[in-house]
C-alpha angles and dihedrals in degrees: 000000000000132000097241091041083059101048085053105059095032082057094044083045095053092040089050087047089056107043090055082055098065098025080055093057112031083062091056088048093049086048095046103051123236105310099044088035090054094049083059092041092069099035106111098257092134103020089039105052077046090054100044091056100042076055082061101054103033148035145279089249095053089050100049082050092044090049086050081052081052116059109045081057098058077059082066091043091061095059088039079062094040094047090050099045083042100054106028086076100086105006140055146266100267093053095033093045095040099043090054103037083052086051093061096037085057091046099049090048083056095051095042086068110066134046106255131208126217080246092043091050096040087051089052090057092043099053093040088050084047102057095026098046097063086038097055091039091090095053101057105080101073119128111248107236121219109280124212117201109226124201105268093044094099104035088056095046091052092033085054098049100032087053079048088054100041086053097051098041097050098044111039097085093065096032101056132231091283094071097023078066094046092051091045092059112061125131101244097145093062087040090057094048095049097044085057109023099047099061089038107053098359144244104305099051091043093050090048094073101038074057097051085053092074099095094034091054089050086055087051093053095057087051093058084055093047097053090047088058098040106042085061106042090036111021132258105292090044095046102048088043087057092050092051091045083058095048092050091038087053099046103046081052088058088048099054094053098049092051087048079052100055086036094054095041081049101062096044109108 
């Protein structure tokens, strides 16, 4: 087999791994409601199968640089979500989706710019969760209508994240693990959920549950930094094991206090 022959199908094989990934999960968020919805959301299920390929092909040292790249970008990712949920209030999905998609465009352009530190990155999530957080709290609480699939759902979604990963995979050997990093990082599982859900069951639903997604994105967030720290210190299996145990970890304890929550709110007269 050639080498180019190879490169191919091992290319079509991890796009196709991928893409069952986040097809996989965006049907169990249309079936779970917001809050559920939003905990699966910001699980790595594009950044994560990315991730895992640009380990394969390089080293610890790209991919704790590509994980600095990272984190400042899940900041951007956090007004994407505020300027949708904003904005999809009272307009529709050409002029939400796009806004937002354009905010984090134009945020991402402005990361890419500058060298960024662990403290540096972990300060830029802090201060955008900080202001976002309060902001998207009056937004979650919106009753998830009945969703019917329809027949290009799931065509769009793997066509969205195995482009992602094709991007990301062919190019990350000339561009470098700054932007390999940046790329990896956007948001397409909250594209793909605006681009179907908004026209379906309208704004407000769909921005429910990419409000819901504040304190899952700040998990995420931690696992980047995690993974910047680990790969390095144990490896690359070990440290982006450790980045996805962090995500999990952070998001079913999300989910236990929010059921204390509804048990508590429950048993009040």
């Amino acid at each position: 087999m050639s080498p180019e022959l190879h490169f191919i199908l091992f290319l079509l094989l991890r796009m196709a791994i991928a893409a069952a990934f986040v097809v996989t999960a965006s049907i169990i968020t249309e079936r779970s409601g917001p809050v559920i919805g939003a905990l699966i959301a910001t699980l790595p299920v594009s950044a994560g199968p990315s991730y895992v390929f640009l380990a394969i092909d390089h080293d610890a040292a790209f991919i704790a640089q590509g994980a600095l790249a990272s984190l400042p970008v899940n900041a951007a990712t956090i007004f994407m979500c505020l300027t949708y949920v904003v904005l999809s209030q009272r307009h529709n999905l050409a002029v939400s989706c796009g806004s937002a998609v354009a905010v984090w465009i134009g945020l991402a352009s402005i990361i890419r710019q500058f060298d960024w530190s662990l403290t540096a990155g972990l300060a830029a999530n802090l201060i955008a969760f900080g202001i976002c957080i309060p902001l998207l709290a009056g937004y979650r609480h919106v009753k998830m209508p009945l969703v019917t699939r329809r027949w290009y759902d799931v065509p769009m979604r793997a066509a969205l994240v195995a482009t992602l990963v094709a991007i990301v995979v062919s190019t990350s050997s000339w561009v470098g693990p700054r932007i390999s990093g940046i790329i990896a990082l956007y948001p397409v599982v909250f594209s793909s959920m605006m681009v179907i859900l908004h026209p379906r069951i309208g704004g407000p639903p769909t921005a429910a549950v990419l409000a819901n997604s504040a304190w899952g994105l700040l998990g995420f967030g931690m696992a980047v930094a995690v993974m910047h720290v680990a790969v390095v210190q144990f490896g690359l299996a070990v440290g982006l094991s450790l980045a996805l145990g962090t995500c999990v970890t952070w998001n079913l304890t999300l989910w236990g206090i929010g059921r204390r929550a509804m048990r508590k709110a429950r048993q009040k007269p």
